[in-house]
N, C-alpha and C positions, 0 to 999 in steps of 0.2 A: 353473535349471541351476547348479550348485552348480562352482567351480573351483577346484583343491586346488594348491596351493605349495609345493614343500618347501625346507628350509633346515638349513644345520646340519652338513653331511658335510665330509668333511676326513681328511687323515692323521692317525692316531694310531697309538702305539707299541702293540704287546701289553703287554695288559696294563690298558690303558685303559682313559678312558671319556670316550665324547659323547655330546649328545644332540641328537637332531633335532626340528623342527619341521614342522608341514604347516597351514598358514594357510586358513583356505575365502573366501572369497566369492562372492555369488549364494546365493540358497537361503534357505533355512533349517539352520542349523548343528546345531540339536537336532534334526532329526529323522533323522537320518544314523547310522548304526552306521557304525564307523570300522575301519582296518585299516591294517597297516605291512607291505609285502612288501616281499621283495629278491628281485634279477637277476644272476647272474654271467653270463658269455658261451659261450653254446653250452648254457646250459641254463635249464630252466621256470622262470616267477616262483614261488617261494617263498614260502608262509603264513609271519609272525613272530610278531604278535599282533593281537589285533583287541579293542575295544571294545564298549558297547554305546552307545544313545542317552544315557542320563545317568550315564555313568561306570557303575552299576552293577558290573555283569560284565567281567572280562577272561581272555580265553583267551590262551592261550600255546601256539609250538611247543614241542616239545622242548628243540629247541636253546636257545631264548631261556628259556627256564626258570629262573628263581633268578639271572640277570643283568642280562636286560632288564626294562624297567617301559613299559608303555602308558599314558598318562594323557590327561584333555584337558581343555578349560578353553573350555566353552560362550559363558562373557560375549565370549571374545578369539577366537570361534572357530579354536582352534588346535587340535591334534591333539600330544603330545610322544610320544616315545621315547628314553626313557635306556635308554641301552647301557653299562654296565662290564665290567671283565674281561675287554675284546675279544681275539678270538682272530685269527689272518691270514685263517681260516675266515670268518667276519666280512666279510669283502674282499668288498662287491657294490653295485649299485646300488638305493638304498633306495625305494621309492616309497610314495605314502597313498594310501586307496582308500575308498571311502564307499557306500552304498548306505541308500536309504531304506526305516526301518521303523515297524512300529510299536511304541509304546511298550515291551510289554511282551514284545516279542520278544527272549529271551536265547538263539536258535540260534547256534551257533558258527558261521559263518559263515568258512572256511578257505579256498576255493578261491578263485581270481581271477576265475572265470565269475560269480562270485555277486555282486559289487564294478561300479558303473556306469560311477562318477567316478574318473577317475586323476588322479594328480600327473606331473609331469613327469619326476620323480625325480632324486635326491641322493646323488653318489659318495661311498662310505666304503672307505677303504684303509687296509687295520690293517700297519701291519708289524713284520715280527719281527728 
C-alpha cells in the first residue's frame, strides 16, 4: 500500500510560482501512474495533470496548460508540480493520487474514480 505526502503549498502573489511535492512510501513507486488534483470548497476535485509510470507521457488540463509542468523522480520517489504564472483561480487544495498500471499504459487517466491512493493534500493560496 503505497502513502502519498504532499508538501510545498503556501501563499504566493499572482503572478507566481511554486512548486509542490508529493513523497510515496510503501509500494513500489515505479509502478504507479501519478496525478495532481485540486479542491476548492463547495466544489468536485479537479483533474490538473497526471503522469505516467516512467515519466514518459504527461496530460494536462486546460487550465494548467503552458504553466504548469508535472514531473517525477522515481529514485526519490517523489511526484513534483511546478506551477508559474499563478492566477487567484489557482486558490485550492492540491492533492496526488496514484493508481497502479502497467507499463505501457499511456490512458489519460483524468477522473478521481480512477486514482486509489490519495495524499492528504496541500493548501495553495495565490493572491492578487
Amino acid at each position: 500500500q503505497v502513502r502519498l505526502v504532499e508538501s510545498g503549498g503556501g501563499l504566493v502573489q499572482a503572478g507566481g510560482s511554486l512548486t509542490l511535492a508529493c513523497r510515496a512510501s510503501g509500494g513500489t513507486f515505479s509502478r504507479y501512474a501519478l496525478a495532481w488534483f485540486r479542491q476548492t470548497p463547495g466544489k468536485e476535485r479537479e483533474f490538473v495533470a497526471r503522469i505516467t509510470r516512467n515519466g514518459g507521457s504527461k496530460y494536462y488540463a486546460d487550465s494548467a496548460k503552458g504553466r504548469f509542468t508535472i514531473s517525477r523522480d522515481n529514485d526519490k520517489k517523489t511526484v513534483f508540480l511546478q506551477m508559474s504564472s499563478l492566477k487567484s483561480e489557482d486558490t485550492a487544495v492540491y492533492y496526488c493520487a496514484a493508481r497502479s498500471t502497467i507499463l505501457t499504459d499511456n490512458t489519460n487517466y483524468s477522473d478521481q474514480t480512477d486514482y486509489v491512493h490519495w495524499g492528504q493534500g496541500t493548501q495553495v493560496t495565490v493572491s492578487s
